[in-house]
C-alpha positions in Angstrom: -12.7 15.7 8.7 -12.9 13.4 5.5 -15.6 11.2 5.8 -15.2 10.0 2.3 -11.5 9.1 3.0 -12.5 8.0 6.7 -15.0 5.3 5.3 -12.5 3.6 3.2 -10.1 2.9 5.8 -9.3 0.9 9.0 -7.7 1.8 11.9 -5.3 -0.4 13.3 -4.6 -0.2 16.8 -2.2 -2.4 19.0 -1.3 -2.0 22.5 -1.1 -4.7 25.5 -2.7 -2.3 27.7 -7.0 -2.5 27.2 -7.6 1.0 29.0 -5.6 2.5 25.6 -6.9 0.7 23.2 -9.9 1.3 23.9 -9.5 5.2 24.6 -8.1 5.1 20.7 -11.2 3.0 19.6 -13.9 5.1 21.1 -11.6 8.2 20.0 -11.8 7.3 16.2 -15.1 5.5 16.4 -16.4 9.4 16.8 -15.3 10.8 13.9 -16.7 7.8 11.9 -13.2 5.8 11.3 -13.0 2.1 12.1 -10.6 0.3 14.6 -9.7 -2.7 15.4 -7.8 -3.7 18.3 -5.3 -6.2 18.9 -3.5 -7.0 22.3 0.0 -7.7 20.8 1.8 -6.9 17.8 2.3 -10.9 17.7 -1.8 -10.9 17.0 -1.3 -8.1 14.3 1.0 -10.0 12.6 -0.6 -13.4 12.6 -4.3 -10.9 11.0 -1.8 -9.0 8.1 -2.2 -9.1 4.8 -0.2 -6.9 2.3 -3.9 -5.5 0.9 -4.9 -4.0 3.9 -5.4 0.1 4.0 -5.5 2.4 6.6 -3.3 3.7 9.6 -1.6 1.6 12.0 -1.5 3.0 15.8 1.3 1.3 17.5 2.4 0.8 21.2 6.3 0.8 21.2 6.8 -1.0 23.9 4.8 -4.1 24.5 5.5 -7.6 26.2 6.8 -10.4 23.4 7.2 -8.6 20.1 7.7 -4.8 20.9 6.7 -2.2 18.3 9.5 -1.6 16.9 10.0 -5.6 15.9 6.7 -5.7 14.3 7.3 -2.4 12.1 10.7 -4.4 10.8 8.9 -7.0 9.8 6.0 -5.0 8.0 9.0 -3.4 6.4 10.5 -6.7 4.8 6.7 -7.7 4.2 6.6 -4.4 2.0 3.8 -2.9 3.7 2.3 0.2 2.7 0.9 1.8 5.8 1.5 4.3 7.9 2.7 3.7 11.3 1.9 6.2 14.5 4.1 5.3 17.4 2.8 5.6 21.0 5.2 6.1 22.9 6.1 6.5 27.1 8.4 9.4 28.3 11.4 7.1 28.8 11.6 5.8 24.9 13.3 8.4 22.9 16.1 6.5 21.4 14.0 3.4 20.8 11.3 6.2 18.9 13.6 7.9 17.1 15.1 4.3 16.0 11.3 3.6 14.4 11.4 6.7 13.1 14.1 6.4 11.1 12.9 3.3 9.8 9.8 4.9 8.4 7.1 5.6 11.0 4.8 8.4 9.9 4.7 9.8 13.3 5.1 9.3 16.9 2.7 10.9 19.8 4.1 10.8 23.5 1.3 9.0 26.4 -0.7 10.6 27.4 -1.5 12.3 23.8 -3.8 15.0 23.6 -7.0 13.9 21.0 -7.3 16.2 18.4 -3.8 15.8 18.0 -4.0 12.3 17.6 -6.9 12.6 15.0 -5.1 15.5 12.8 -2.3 12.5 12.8 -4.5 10.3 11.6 -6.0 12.3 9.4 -2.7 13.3 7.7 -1.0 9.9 7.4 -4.3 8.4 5.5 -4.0 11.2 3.3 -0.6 11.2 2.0 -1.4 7.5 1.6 -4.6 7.4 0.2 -2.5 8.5 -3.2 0.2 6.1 -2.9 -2.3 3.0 -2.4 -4.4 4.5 -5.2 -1.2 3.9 -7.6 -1.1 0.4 -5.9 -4.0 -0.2 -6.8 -3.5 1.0 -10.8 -0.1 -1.5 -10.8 -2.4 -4.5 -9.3 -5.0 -4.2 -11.8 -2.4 -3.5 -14.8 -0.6 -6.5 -13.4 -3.8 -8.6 -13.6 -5.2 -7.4 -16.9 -1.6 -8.6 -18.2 -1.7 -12.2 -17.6 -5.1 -12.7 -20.1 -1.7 -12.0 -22.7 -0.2 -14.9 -24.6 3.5 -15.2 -24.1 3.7 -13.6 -27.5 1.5 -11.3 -27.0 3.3 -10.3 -24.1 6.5 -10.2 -25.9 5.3 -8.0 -28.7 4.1 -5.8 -26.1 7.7 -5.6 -24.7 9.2 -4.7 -28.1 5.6 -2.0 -28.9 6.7 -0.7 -24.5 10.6 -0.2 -26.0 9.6 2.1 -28.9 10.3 -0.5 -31.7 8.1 -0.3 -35.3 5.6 -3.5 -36.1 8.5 -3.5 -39.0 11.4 -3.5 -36.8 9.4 -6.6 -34.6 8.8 -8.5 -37.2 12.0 -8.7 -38.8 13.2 -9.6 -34.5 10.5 -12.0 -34.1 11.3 -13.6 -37.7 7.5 -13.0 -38.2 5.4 -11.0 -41.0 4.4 -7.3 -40.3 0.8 -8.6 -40.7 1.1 -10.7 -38.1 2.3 -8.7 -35.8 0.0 -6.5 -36.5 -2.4 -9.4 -35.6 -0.9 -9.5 -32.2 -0.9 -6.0 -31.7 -4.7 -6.1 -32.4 -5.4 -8.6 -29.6 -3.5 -6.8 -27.2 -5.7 -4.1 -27.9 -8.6 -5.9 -27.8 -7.9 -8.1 -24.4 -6.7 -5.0 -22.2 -9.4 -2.5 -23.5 -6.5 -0.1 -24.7 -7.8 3.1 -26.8 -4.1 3.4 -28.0 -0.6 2.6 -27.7 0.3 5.3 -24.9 -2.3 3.3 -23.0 -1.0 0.1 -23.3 2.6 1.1 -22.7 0.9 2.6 -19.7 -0.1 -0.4 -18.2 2.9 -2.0 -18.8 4.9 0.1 -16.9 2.5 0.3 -14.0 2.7 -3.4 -14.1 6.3 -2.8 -13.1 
């Protein structure tokens, strides 16, 4: 097990019925992962935010909002986390449905528990890479709004391959001013060098 990747994750786990959940929380809760439970997918919903990380474990079928309602609508929220689907004997169109909408696995009731950990396990780490890029666009994102809209501009024109030369003459500007700007950029993002700053700019995107 990775208890460094296990420490910086949550597990999610919804299902109406309490005898699962909590055979799922006191399951992970033994390797050293955190859950949290929720009744309904409804209650999931209502406690989302597009930051969280970890692994969601999800009932299919549930009173109200079924699983595979609440995975569309994580879906057109732009989540980024991987969903394991629970799922009875008797779902198999509705699980292949969710699975062709992106869930990261599914496990049929009753699941055996190692199984059900290696899951785990595997769907936090193929995503513990994709949040970690995430994470590099949300802090390049941030660290380019301390930019002037000039600043921002010239950095647009530096990103496209363009000469302080050629940006001056677009922005009807002097080189050395330009080459002004370009020195704040520098300055305000903490960029060693131009590959760097292009970098962030296309993280940003």
């Amino acid at each position: 097990m990775k208890s460094d990747l296990y420490a910086k994750y949550t597990i999610y786990i919804v299902d109406d019925n309490p005898a699962v959940r909590d055979a799922i929380r006191f399951l992970v809760k033994q390797v050293g992962l955190t859950p949290k439970i929720f009744s309904s997918a409804q209650e999931f919903l209502d406690y989302f935010t597009i930051e969280m990380r970890g692994c969601l474990v999800l009932d299919i079928r549930m009173p109200g909002m079924s699983g595979l309602d609440l995975q569309e609508q994580l879906i057109l929220l732009g989540a980024h986390i991987p969903i394991i689907i629970i799922t009875g004997h008797g779902d198999v169109p509705i699980t292949v449905r969710a699975m062709k909408s992106g869930a990261f696995e599914f496990l049929q009731k009753p699941f055996n528990d190692q199984v059900m950990l290696d899951t785990i396990q595997a769907a936090l780490s193929q995503y513990d890479a994709i949040w970690e890029e995430d994470d590099k666009r949300n802090d390049a994102s941030k660290s380019l709004k301390v930019l002037t809209k000039r600043e921002r501009e010239v950095l647009e024109l530096l990103k496209n391959g363009k000469s302080n030369k050629l940006i001056a003459r677009e922005l009807s500007l002097s080189v050395r001013t330009i080459e002004g700007y370009r020195a704040n950029i520098t300055d305000k993002l903490g960029a060693k060098s131009l590959g760097v700053l292009i970098d962030m700019v296309i993280k940003s995107e």
